[in-house]
C-alpha positions in Angstrom: 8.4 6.8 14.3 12.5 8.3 14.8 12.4 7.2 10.7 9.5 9.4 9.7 10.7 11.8 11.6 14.5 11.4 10.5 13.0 11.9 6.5 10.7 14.9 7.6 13.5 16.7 9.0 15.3 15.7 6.3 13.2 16.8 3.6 12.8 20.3 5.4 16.3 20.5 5.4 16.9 21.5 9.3 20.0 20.3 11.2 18.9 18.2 14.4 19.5 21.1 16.7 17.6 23.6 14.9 14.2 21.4 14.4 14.9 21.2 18.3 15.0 24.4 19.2 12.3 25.2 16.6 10.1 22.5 18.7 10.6 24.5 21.7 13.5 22.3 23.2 15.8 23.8 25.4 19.1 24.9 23.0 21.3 22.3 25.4 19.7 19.4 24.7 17.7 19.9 21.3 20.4 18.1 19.0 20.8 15.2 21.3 16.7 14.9 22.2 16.1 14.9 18.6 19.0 12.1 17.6 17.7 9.9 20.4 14.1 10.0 18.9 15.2 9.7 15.5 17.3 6.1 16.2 14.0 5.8 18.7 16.0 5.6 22.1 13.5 7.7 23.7 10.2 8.1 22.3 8.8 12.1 22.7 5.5 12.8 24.2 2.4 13.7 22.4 2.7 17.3 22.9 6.7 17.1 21.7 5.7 15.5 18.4 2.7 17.7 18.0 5.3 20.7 18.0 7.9 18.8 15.5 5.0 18.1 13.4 3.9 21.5 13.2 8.1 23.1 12.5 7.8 20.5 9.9 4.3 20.7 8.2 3.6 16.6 9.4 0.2 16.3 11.0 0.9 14.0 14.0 -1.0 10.9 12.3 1.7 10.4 10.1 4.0 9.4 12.5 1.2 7.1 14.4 0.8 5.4 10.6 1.2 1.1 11.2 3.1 1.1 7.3 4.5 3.6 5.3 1.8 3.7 2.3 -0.7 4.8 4.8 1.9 7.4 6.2 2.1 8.7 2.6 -1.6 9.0 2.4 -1.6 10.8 5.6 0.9 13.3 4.2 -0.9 13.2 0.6 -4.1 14.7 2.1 -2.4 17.2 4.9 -0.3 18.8 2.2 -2.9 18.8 -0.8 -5.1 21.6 -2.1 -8.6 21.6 -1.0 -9.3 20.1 -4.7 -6.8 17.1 -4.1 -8.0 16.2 -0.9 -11.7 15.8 -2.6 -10.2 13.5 -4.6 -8.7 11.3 -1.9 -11.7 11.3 -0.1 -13.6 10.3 -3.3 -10.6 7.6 -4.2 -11.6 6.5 -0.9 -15.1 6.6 -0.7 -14.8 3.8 -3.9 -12.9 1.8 -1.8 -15.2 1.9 0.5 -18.0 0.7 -1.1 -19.4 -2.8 -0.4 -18.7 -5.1 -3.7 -22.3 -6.1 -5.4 
């Protein structure tokens, strides 16, 4: 989990302290809350990664996912057009589909 959410914050470019305080965290203790869940220390509750998944557009799933590839998918289908998520749900419909 403190790796997914280490690149999301990353990728959104936001200083530790800032996604903190974005995520509700009081301003005191945001940049050293967010380092220990990022080197996973501490683990946040439900509610806590709920808010730093919605400052950094990462539905909570993604950082539940068992590998990275399904993480990836997870973000694939949060962040895609209503046209590109028909497609994964088709892709995986396919995949789905009992071999004759």
């Amino acid at each position: 989990m403190g790796g997914r959410l280490k690149e999301a914050r990353l990728a959104a470019g936001l200083s530790q302290r800032v996604l903190g305080i974005n995520a509700g965290l009081e301003p005191s203790v945001a940049s050293a809350r967010i380092n220990q869940y990022e080197r996973s220390t501490h683990m946040p509750g439900v509610g806590t990664l709920a808010n730093l998944g919605l400052v950094l557009d990462v539905p909570l799933p993604y950082f539940y996912a068992e590998d990275d590839a399904l993480a990836m998918c997870i973000l694939a289908f949060h962040r895609g057009s209503g046209a590109q998520r028909r497609q994964l749900v088709h892709l995986a419909k396919g995949i789905n589909r009992p071999k004759s």
